[in-house]
N, CA, C and O atoms as CSV, one atom per row, in Angstrom:
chain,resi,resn,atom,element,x,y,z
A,1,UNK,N,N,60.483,135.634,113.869
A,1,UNK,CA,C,60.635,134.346,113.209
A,1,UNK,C,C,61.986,134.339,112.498
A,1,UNK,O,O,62.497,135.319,111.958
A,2,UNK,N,N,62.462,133.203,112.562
A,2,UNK,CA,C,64.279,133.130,111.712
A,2,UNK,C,C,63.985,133.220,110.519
A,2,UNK,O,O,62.836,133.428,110.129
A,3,UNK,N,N,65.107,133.058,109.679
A,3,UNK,CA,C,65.102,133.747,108.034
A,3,UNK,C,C,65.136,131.826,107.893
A,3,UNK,O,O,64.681,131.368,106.844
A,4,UNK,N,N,65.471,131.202,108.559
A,4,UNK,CA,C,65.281,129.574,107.854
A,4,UNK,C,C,64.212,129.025,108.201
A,4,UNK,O,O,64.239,127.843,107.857
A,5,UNK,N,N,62.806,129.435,108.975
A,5,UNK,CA,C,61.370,129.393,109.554
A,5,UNK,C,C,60.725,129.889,108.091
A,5,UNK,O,O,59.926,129.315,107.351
A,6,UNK,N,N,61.157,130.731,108.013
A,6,UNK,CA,C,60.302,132.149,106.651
A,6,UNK,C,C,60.877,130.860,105.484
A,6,UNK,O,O,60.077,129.968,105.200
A,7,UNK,N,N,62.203,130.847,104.896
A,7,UNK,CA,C,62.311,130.072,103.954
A,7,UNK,C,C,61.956,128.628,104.055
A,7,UNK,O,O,62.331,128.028,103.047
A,8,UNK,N,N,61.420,127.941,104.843
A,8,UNK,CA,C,61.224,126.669,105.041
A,8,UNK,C,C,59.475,126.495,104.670
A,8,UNK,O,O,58.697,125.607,104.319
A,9,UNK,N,N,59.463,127.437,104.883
A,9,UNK,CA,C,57.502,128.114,104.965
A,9,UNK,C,C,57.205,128.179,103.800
A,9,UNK,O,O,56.304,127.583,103.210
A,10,UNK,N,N,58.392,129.338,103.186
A,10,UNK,CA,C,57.943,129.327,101.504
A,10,UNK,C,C,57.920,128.337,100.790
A,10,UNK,O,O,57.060,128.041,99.960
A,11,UNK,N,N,59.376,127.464,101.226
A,11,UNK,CA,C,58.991,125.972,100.186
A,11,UNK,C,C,57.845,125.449,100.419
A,11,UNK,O,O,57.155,125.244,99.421
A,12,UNK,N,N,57.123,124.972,102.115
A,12,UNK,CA,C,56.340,124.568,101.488
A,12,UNK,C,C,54.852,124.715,101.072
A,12,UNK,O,O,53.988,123.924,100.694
A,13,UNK,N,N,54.910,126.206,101.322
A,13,UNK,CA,C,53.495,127.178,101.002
A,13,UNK,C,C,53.577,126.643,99.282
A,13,UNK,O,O,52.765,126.045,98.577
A,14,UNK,N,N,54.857,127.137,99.044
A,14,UNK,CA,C,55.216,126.916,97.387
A,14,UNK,C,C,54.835,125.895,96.700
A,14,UNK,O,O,54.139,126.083,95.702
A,15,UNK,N,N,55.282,124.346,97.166
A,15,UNK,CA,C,55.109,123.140,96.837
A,15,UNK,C,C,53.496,122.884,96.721
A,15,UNK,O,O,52.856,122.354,95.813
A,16,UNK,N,N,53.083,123.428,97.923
A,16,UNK,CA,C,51.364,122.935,97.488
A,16,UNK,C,C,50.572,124.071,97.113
A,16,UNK,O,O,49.341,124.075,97.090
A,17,UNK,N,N,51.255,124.951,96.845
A,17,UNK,CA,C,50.362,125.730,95.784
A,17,UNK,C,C,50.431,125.172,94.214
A,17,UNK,O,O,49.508,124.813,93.483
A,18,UNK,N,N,51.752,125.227,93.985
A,18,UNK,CA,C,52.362,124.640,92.672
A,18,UNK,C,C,51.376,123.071,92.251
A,18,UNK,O,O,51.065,122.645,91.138
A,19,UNK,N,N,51.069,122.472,93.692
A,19,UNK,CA,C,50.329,121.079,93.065
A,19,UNK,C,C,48.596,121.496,92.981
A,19,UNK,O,O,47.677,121.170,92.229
A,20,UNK,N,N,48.707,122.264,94.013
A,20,UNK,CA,C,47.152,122.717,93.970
A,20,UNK,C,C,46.453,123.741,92.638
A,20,UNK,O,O,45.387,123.440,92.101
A,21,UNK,N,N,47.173,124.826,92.293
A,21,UNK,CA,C,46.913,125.492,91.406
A,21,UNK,C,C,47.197,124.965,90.041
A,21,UNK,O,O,46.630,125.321,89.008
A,22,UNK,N,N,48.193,124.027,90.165
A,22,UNK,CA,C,48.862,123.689,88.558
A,22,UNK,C,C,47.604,122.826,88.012
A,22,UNK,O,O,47.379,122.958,86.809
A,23,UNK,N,N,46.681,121.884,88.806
A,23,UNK,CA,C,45.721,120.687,88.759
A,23,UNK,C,C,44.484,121.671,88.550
A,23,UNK,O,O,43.578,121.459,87.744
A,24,UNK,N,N,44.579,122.812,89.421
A,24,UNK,CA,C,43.276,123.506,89.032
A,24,UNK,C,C,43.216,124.140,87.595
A,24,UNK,O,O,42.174,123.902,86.984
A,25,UNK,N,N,44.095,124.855,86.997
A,25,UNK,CA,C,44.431,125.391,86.300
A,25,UNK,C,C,45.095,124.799,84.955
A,25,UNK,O,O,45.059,125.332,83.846
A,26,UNK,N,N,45.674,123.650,85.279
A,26,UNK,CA,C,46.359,123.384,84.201
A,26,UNK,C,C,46.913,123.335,83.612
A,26,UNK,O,O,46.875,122.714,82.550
A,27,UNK,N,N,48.086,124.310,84.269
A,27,UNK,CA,C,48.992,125.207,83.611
A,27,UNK,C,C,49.133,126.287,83.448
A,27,UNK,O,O,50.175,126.853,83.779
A,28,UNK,N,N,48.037,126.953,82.837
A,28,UNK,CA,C,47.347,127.978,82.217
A,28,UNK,C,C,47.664,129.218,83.651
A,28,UNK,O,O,46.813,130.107,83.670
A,29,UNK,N,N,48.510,129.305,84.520
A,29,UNK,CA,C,48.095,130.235,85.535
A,29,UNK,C,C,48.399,131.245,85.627
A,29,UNK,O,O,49.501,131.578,85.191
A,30,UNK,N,N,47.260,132.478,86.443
A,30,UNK,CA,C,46.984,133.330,85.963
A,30,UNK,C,C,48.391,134.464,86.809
A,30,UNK,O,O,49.041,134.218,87.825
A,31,UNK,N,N,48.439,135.461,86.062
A,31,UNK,CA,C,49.615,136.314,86.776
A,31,UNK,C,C,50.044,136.605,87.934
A,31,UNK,O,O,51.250,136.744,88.138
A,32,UNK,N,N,48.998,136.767,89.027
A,32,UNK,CA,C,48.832,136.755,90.015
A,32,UNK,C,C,49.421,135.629,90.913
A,32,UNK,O,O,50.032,135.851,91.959
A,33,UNK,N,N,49.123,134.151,90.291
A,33,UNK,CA,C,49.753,132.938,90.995
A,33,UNK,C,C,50.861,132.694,90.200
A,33,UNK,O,O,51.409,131.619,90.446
A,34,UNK,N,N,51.420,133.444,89.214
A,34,UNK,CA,C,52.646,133.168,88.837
A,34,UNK,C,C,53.854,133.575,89.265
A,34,UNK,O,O,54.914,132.957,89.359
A,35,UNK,N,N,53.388,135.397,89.670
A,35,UNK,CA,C,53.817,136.382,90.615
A,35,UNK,C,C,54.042,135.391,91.697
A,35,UNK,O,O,55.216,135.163,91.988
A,36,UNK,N,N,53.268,134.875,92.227
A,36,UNK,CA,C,52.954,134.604,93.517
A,36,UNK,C,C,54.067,133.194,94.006
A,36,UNK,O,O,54.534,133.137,95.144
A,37,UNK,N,N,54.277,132.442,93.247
A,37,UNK,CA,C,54.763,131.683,92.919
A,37,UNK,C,C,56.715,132.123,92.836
A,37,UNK,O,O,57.415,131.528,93.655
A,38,UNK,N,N,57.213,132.825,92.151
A,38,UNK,CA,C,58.256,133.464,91.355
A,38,UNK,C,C,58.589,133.636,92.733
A,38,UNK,O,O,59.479,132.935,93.215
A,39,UNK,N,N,57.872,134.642,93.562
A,39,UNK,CA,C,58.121,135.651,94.553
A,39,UNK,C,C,58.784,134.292,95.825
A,39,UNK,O,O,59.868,134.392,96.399
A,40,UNK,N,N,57.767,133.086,96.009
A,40,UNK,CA,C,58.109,132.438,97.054
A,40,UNK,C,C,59.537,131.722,96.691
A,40,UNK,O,O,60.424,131.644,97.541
A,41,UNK,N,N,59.752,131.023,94.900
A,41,UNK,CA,C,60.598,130.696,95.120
A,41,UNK,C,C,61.873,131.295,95.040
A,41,UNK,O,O,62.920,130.648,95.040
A,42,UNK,N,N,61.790,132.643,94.966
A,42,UNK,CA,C,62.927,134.141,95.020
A,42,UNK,C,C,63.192,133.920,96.708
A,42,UNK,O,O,64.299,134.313,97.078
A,43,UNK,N,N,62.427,133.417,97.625
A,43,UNK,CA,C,62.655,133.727,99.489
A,43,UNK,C,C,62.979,132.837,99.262
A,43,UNK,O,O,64.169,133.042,99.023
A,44,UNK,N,N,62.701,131.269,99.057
A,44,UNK,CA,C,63.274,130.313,99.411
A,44,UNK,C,C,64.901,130.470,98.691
A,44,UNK,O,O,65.713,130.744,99.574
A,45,UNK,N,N,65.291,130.401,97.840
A,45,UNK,CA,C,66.753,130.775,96.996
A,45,UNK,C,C,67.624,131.708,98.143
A,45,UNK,O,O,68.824,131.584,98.389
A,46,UNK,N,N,66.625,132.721,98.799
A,46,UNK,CA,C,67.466,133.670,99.354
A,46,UNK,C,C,67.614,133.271,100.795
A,46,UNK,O,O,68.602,133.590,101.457
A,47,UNK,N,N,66.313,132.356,101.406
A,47,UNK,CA,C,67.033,132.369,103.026
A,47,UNK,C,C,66.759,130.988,103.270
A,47,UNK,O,O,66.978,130.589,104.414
A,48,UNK,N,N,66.331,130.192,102.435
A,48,UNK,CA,C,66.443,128.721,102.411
A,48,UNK,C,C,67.592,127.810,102.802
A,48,UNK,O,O,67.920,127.121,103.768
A,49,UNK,N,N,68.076,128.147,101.523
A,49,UNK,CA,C,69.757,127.218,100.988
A,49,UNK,C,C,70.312,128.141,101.385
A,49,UNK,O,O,70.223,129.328,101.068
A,50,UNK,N,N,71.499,127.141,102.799
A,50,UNK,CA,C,72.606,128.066,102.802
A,50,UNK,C,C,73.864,127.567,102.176
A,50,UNK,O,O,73.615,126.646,101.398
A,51,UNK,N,N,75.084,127.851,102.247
A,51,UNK,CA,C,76.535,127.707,101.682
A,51,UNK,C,C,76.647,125.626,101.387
A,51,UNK,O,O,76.984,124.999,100.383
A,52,UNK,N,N,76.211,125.164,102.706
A,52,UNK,CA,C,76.112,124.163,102.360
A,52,UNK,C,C,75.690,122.884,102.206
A,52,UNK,O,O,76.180,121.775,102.420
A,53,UNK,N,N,74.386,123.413,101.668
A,53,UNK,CA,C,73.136,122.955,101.144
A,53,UNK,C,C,73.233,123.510,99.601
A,53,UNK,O,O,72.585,122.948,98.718
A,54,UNK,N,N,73.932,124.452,99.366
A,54,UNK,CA,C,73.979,125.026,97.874
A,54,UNK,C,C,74.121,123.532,96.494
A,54,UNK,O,O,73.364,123.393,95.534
A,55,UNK,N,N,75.044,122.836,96.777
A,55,UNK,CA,C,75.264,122.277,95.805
A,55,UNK,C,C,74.293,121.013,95.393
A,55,UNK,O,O,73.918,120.771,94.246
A,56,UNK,N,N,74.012,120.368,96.405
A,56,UNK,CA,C,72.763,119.424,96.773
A,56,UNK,C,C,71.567,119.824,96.539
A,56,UNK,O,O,70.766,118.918,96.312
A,57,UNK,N,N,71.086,121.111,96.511
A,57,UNK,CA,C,69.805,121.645,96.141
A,57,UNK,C,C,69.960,122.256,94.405
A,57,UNK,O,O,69.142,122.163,93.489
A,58,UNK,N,N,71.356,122.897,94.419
A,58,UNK,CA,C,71.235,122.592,92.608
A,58,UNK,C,C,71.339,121.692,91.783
A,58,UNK,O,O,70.760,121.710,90.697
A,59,UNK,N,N,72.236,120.601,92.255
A,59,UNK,CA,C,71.791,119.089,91.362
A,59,UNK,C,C,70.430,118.930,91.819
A,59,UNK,O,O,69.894,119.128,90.728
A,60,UNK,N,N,69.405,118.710,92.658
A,60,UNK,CA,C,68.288,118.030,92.656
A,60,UNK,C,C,67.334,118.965,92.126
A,60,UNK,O,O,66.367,118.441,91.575
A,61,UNK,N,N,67.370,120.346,92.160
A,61,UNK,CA,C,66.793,121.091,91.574
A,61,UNK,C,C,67.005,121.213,90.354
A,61,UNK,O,O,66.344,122.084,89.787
A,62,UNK,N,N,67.652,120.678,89.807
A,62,UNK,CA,C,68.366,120.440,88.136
A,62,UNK,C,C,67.602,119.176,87.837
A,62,UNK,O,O,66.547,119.345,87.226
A,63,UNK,N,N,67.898,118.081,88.115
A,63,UNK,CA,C,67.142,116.953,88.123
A,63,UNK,C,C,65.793,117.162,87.801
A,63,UNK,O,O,65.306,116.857,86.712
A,64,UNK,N,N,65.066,117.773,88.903
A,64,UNK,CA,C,63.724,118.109,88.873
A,64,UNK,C,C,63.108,119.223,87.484
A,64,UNK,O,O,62.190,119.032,86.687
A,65,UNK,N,N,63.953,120.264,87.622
A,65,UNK,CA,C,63.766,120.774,86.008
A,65,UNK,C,C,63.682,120.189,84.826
A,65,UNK,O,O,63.126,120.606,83.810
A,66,UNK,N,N,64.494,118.802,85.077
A,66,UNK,CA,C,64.462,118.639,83.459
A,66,UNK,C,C,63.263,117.385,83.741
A,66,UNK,O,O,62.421,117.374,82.843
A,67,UNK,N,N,63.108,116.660,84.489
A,67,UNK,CA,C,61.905,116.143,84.836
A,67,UNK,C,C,60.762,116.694,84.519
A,67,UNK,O,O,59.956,116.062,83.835
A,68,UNK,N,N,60.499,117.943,84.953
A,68,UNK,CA,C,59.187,118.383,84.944
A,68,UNK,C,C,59.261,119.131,83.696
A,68,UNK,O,O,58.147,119.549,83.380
A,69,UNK,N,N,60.104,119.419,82.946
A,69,UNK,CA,C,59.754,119.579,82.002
A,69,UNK,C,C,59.826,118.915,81.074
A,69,UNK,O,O,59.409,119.497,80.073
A,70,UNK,N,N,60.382,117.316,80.798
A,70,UNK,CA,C,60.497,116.692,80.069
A,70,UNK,C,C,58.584,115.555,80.345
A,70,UNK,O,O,57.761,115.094,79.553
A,71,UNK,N,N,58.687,115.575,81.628
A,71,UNK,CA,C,57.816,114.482,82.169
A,71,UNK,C,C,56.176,115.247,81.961
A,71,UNK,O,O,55.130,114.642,82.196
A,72,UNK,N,N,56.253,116.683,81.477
A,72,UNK,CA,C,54.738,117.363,81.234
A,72,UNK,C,C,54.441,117.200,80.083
A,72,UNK,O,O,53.262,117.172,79.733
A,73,UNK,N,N,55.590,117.036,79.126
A,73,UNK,CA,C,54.906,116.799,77.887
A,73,UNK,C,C,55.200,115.283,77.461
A,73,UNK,O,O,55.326,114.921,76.291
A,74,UNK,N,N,55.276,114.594,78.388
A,74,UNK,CA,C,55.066,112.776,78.033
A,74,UNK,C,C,53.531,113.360,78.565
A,74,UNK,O,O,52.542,113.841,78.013
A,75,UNK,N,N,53.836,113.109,79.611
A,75,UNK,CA,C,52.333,112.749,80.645
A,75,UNK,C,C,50.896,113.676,79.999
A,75,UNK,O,O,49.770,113.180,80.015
A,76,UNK,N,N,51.187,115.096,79.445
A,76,UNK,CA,C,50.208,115.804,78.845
A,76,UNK,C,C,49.284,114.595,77.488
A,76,UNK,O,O,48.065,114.665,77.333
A,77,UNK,N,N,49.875,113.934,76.948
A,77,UNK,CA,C,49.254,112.885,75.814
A,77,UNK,C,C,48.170,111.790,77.042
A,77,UNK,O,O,47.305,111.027,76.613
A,78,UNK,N,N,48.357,111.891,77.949
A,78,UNK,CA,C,47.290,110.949,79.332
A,78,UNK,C,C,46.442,111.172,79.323
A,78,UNK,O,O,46.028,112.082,80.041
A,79,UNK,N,N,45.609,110.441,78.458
A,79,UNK,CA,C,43.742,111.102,78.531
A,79,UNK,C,C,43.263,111.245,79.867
A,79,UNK,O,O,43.577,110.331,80.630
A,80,UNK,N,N,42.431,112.375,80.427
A,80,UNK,CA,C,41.945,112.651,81.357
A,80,UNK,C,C,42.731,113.341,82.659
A,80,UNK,O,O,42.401,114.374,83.241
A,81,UNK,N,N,43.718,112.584,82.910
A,81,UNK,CA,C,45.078,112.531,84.175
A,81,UNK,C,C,45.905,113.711,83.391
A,81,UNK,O,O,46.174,114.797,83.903
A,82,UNK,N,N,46.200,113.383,82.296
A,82,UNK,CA,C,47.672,113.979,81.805
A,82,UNK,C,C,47.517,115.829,81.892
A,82,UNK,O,O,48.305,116.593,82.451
A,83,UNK,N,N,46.809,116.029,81.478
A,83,UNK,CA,C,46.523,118.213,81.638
A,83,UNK,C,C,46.983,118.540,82.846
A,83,UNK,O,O,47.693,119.485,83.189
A,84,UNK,N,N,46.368,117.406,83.643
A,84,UNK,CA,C,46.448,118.141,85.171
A,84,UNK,C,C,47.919,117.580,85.820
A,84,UNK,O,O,48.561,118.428,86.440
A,85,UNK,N,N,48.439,116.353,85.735
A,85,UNK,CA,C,49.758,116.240,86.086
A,85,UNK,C,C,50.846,117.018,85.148
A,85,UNK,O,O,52.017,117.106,85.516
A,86,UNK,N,N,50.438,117.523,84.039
A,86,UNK,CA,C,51.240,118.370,83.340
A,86,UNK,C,C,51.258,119.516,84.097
A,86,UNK,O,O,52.258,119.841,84.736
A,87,UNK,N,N,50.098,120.250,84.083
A,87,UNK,CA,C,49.430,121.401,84.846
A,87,UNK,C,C,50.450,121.541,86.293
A,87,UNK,O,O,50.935,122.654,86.496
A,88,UNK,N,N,50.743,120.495,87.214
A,88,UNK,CA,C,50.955,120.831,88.035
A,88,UNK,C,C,52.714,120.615,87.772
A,88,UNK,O,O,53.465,121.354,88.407
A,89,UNK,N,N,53.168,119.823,87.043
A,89,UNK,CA,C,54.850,120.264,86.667
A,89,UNK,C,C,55.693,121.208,86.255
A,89,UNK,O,O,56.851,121.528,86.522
A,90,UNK,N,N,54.840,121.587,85.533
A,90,UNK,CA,C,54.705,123.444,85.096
A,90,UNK,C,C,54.604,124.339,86.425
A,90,UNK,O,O,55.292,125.332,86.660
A,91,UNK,N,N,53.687,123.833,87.181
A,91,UNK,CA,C,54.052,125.029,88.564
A,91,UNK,C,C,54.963,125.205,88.796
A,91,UNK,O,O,55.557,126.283,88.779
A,92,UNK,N,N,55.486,123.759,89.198
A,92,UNK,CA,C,56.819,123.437,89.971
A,92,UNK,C,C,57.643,124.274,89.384
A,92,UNK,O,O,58.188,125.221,89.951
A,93,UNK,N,N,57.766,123.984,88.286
A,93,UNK,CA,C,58.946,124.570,87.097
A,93,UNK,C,C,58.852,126.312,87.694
A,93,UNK,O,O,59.805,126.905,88.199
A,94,UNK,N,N,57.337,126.950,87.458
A,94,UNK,CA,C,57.899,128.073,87.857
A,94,UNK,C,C,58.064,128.392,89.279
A,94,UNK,O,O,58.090,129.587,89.574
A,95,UNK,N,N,58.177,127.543,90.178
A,95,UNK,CA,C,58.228,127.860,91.438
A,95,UNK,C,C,59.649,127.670,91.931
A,95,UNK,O,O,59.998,128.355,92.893
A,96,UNK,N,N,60.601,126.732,91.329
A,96,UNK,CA,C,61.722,126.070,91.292
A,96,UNK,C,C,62.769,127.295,90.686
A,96,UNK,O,O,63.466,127.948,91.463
A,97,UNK,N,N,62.781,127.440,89.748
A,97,UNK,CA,C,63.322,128.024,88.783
A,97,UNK,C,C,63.734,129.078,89.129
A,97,UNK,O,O,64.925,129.223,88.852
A,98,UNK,N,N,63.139,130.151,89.770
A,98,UNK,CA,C,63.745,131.225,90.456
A,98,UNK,C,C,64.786,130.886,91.855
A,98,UNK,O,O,65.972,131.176,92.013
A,99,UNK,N,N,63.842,130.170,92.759
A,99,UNK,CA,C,65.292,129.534,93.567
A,99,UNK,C,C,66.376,129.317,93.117
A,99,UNK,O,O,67.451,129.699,93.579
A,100,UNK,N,N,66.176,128.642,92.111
A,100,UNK,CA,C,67.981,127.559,91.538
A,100,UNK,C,C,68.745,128.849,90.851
A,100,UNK,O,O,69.967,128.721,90.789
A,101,UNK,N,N,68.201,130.062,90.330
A,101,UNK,CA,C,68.696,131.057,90.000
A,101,UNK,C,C,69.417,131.892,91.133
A,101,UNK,O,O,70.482,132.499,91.021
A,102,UNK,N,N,68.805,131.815,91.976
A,102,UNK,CA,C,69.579,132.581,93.072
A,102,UNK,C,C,70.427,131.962,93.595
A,102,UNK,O,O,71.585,132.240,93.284
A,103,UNK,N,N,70.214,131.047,94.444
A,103,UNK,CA,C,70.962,129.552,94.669
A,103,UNK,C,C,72.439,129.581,93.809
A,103,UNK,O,O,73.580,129.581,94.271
A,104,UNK,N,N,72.018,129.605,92.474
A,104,UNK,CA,C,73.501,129.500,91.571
A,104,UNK,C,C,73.787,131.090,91.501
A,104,UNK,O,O,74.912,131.207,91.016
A,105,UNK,N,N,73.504,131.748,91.646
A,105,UNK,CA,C,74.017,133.186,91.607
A,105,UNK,C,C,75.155,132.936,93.266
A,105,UNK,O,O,76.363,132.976,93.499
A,106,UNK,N,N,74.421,132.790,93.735
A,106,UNK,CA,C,75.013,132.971,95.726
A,106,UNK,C,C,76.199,132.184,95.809
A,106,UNK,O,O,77.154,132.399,96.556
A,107,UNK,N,N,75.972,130.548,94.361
A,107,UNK,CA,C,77.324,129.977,94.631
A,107,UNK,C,C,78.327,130.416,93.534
A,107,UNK,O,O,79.499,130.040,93.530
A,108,UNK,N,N,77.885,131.089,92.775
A,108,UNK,CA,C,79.287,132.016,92.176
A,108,UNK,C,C,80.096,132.718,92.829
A,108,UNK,O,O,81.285,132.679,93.146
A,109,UNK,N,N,78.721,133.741,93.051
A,109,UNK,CA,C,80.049,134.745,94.246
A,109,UNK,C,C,80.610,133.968,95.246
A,109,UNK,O,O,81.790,134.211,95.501
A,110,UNK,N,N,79.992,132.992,95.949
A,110,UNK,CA,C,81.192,132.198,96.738
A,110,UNK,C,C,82.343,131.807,96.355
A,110,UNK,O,O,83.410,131.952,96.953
A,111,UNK,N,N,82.102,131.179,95.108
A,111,UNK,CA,C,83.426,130.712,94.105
A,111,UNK,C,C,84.463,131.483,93.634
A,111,UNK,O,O,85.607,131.150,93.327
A,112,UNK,N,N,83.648,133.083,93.607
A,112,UNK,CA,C,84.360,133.946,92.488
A,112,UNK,C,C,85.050,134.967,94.014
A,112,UNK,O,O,85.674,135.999,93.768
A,113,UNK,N,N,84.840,134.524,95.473
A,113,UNK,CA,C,85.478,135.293,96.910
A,113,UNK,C,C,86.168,134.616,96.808
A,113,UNK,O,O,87.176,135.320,96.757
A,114,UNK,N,N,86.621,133.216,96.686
A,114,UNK,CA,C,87.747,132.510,96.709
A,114,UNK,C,C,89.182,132.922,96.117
A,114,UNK,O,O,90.136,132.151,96.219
């Protein structure tokens, strides 16, 4: 299987775990799916995004950070709805977050070979 099959997989194994577990859970998730989580979006960062896709996936992945973390604690005050759409922005966050770390690591050293 190609290294952009494997990273295309992780996003979106990632994405619906992040909505599935964050709604079950709440947030609250347990080490194992956080691990689990960290780990997919560490493959996607590494064989996902290449050179140039880099910059387009860190603005929207920037975007989305401050979204989901600005938009979990509006939406958390949502009687009934709000835990669980919080719950699941918080996944994202940790599922995201390690990508955009690597992602911006990969476009330094590009910057810093120049």
């Amino acid at each position: 299987m190609k290294k952009q099959k494997i990273g295309s997989w992780a996003f979106i194994i990632g994405i619906i775990i992040a909505i599935i577990m964050g709604a079950i859970m709440q947030g609250a998730l347990t080490p194992l799916w956080t691990t689990i989580m960290i780990l997919l979006g560490l493959i996607v960062g590494f064989l996902n995004i290449t050179g140039t896709e880099a910059k387009g996936f860190l603005l929207t992945g920037l975007c989305l950070i401050i979204i989901t973390a600005l938009g979990g604690s509006v939406l958390s005050g949502i009687s009934i709805i709000g835990p669980y759409l919080q719950g699941i922005l918080s996944a994202m966050m940790i599922f995201i977050i390690p990508a955009e770390i690597i992602v911006a690591l990969k476009e330094i050293y590009n910057i810093a070979q120049d």
